[in-house]
C-alpha positions as CSV (number, residue, x, y, z in Angstrom):
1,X,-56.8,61.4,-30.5
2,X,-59.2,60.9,-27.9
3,X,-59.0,63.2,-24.5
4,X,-58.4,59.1,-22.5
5,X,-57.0,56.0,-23.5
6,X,-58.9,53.4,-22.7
7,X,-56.7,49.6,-21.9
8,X,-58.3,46.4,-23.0
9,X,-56.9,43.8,-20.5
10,X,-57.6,40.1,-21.0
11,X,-58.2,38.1,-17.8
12,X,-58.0,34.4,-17.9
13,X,-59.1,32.2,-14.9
14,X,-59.2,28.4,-15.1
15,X,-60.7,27.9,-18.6
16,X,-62.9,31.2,-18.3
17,X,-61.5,33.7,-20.7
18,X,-62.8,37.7,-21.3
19,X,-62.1,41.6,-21.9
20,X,-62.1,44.0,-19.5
21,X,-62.1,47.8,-20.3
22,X,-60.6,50.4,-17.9
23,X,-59.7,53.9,-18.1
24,X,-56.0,54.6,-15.7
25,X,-57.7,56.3,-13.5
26,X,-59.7,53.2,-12.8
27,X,-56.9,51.9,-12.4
28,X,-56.1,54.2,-10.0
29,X,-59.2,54.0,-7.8
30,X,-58.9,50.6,-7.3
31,X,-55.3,51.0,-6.5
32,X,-56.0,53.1,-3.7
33,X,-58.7,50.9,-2.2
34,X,-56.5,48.5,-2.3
35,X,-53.4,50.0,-0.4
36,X,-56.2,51.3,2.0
37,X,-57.9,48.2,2.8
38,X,-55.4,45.5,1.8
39,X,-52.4,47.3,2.6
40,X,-50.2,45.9,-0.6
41,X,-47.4,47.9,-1.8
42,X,-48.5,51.5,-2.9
43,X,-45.7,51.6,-5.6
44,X,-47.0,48.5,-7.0
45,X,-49.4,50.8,-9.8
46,X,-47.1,51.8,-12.9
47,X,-46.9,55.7,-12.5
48,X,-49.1,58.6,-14.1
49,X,-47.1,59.8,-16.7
50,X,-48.2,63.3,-18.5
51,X,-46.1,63.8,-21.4
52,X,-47.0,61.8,-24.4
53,X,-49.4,59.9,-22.8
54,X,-51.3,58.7,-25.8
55,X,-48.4,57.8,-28.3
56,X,-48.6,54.8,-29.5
57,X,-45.4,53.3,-27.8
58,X,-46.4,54.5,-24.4
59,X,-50.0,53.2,-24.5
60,X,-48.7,49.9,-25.6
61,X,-45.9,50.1,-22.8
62,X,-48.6,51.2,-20.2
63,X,-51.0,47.9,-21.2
64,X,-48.4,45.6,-20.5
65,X,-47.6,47.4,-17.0
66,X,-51.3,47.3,-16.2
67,X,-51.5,43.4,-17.3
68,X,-48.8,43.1,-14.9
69,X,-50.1,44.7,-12.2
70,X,-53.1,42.8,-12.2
71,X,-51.6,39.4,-12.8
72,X,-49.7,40.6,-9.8
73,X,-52.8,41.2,-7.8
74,X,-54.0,38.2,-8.6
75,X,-51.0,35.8,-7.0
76,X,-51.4,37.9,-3.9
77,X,-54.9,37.3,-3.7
78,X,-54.8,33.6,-5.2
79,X,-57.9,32.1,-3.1
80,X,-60.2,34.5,-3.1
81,X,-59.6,38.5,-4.4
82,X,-60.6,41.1,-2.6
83,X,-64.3,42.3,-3.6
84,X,-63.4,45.6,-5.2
85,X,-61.0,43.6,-7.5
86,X,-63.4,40.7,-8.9
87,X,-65.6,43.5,-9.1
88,X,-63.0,45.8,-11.2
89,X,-62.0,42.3,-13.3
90,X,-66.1,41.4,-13.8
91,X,-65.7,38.4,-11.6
92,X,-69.7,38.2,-11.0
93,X,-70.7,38.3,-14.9
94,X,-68.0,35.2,-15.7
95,X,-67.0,32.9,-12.9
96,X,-69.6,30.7,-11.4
């Protein structure tokens, strides 16, 4: 078992289609940029949970909680996202 868990989320915008990879505590960072400079809702992050964090059923739990949270983002920004977020989501290498 590795010492992180790495989530694989899938973004989809218009017909454009990829993989992003993000540690939580990427998560996290851009979480707290977020409340900082966009003032959304600072409980809007699935928690940090300790215990058992790499079993199987909490990973998978976690990565639909994270997909969440970003679709979630993504209707609160739905004209143009915030620059720390298309740059978390790899805006610049997919959407023209």
């Amino acid at each position: 078992i590795s010492a992180f868990q790495v989530y694989i989320i899938q973004v989809s915008v218009g017909n454009h289609q990829w993989t992003v990879k993000h540690r939580y505590s990427d998560f996290h960072d851009l979480h707290e940029k977020l409340v900082s400079e966009k003032k959304i809702d600072k409980n809007l992050l699935p928690p940090k949970k300790i215990i058992g964090k790499n079993s199987k059923s909490l990973v998978e739990k976690r990565q639909k909680e994270l997909e969440i949270y970003l679709q979630t983002l993504l209707l609160k920004f739905p004209v143009t996202a915030p620059k720390v977020l298309s740059h978390f989501l790899h805006f610049h290498l997919y959407v023209s």
